[in-house]
Residue, then its C-alpha position, 0 to 999 in steps of 0.5 A: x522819697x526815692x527814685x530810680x532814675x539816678x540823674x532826678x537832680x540834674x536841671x533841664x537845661x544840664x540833661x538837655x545839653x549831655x543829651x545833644x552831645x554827641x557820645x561815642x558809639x560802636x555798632x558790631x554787625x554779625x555777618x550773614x549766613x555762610x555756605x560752610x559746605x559748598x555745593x554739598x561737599x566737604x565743609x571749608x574754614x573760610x566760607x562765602x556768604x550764601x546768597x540768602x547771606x547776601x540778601x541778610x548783608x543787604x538789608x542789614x546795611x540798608x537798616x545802616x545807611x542813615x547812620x554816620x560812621x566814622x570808620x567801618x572796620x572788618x574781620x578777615x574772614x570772607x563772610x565778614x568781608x562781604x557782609x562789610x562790602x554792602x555796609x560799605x556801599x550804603x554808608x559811604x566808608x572804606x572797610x579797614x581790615x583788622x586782623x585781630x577781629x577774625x573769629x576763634x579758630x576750629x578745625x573742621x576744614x574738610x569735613x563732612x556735614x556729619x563730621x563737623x556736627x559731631x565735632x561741634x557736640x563733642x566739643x560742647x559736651x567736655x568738662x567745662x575746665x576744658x573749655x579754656x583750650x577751645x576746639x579741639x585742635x585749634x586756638x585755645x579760648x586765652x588766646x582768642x580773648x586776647x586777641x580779640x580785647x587787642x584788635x579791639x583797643x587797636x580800633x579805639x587807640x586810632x580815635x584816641x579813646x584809650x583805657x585807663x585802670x582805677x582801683x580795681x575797674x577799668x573806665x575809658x579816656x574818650x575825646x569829644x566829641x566821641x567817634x562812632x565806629x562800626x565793626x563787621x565781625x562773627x558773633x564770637x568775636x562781637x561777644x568778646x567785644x562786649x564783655x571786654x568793653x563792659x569789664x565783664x569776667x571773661x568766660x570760655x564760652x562767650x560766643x553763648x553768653x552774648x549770642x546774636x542772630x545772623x546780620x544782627x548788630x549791637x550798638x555800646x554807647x560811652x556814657x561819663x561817669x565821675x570827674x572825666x572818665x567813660x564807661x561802655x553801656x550796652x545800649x541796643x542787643x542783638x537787633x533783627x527787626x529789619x530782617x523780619x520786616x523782610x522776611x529773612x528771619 
């Protein structure tokens, strides 16, 4: 006879306690909607959060506020920051600024609603192998995938979770009980976090592979696997249903 479910042989009392413990967990947030043309003019590369974006940041850390973080960390970014600014308030932590967790750059600043979208398709339409250089005229995919797999492991390494290579995976070295982390970030970025945490191939267009709604998060979870290693599960992707309760979606 077979069975799909792996841990069939594992006592009651054994799944029991491996549920009660406390497993590492890191819940990337997607900011709320950005003004990326203010008051109709010419678009900016850092923009605020529009007040619809506001309200998006305010009931996505409302879904939050139950949740027990242990550190809440954010990109540069100011949609990002003030996304984390109302996660901060209902969770009760200090936002720590990770400089590395800052979504891929473009070169849009100044244009008009026109031009932007014009740079956009062009750049989408390119030969695929062209893709690894990024935007046209800004930081290219290699870069920004280092970046974002450094400020990432940055994050673990301040709660001692630290990667270790075995033949040709990589699995994690966690302590318990694990930390439970909340990063506010863009969907690029929080992509990137995904594939990276996952031992995914990277590829250049991340940003589409694991793409999120605006102020949606996802959850990765640390799971065992042989004598003392973990490997990260991707638990909950991409949730919205607080947004559709409150009519922003």
């Amino acid at each position: 006879m077979t069975t799909d479910n792996p841990t069939r042989g594992i006592t009651a009392t054994q799944e029991a306690t491996t549920r009660s413990q406390q497993r590492a967990t890191i819940t990337l947030v997607r900011h709320g909607e950005p003004d990326w043309a203010p008051d109709g003019g010419p678009s900016v590369s850092d923009p605020d959060l529009t007040p619809f974006g506001i309200h998006q940041a305010r009931t996505t850390a409302r879904a939050l506020a139950d949740s027990a973080f242990d550190a809440l960390y954010v990109s540069p970014y100011r949609r990002a920051q003030q996304t984390a600014a109302e996660v901060a308030e209902a969770i009760g932590l200090e936002p720590i600024t990770i400089d590395g967790l800052a979504e891929v750059q473009v070169a849009v600043e100044g244009f008009s609603s026109e031009e932007a979208d014009r740079y956009f398709s062009e750049g989408a339409r390119r030969p695929l192998e062209e893709h690894w250089d990024g935007w046209p005229g800004a930081e290219t995919f290699h870069d920004f995938h280092a970046r974002i797999t450094s400020g990432i492991d940055e994050i673990l390494a301040r709660h001692a979770c630290r990667p270790v290579q075995e033949h040709d995976f990589r699995v994690w070295d966690i302590p318990e009980p694990g930390p439970s982390i909340a990063i506010v970030a863009h969907c690029g970025t929080n992509s990137v976090a995904i594939t990276h945490l996952l031992d995914i191939r990277p590829v250049p267009w991340e940003w589409l592979r694991f793409e999120t709604g605006l102020a949606a998060y996802s959850t990765i979870e640390a799971h065992p696997i042989g004598p003392t290693s973990r490997v990260w599960s991707l638990r909950d992707f991409n949730r919205e249903g607080h947004l559709h309760r409150a009519g922003l979606k």
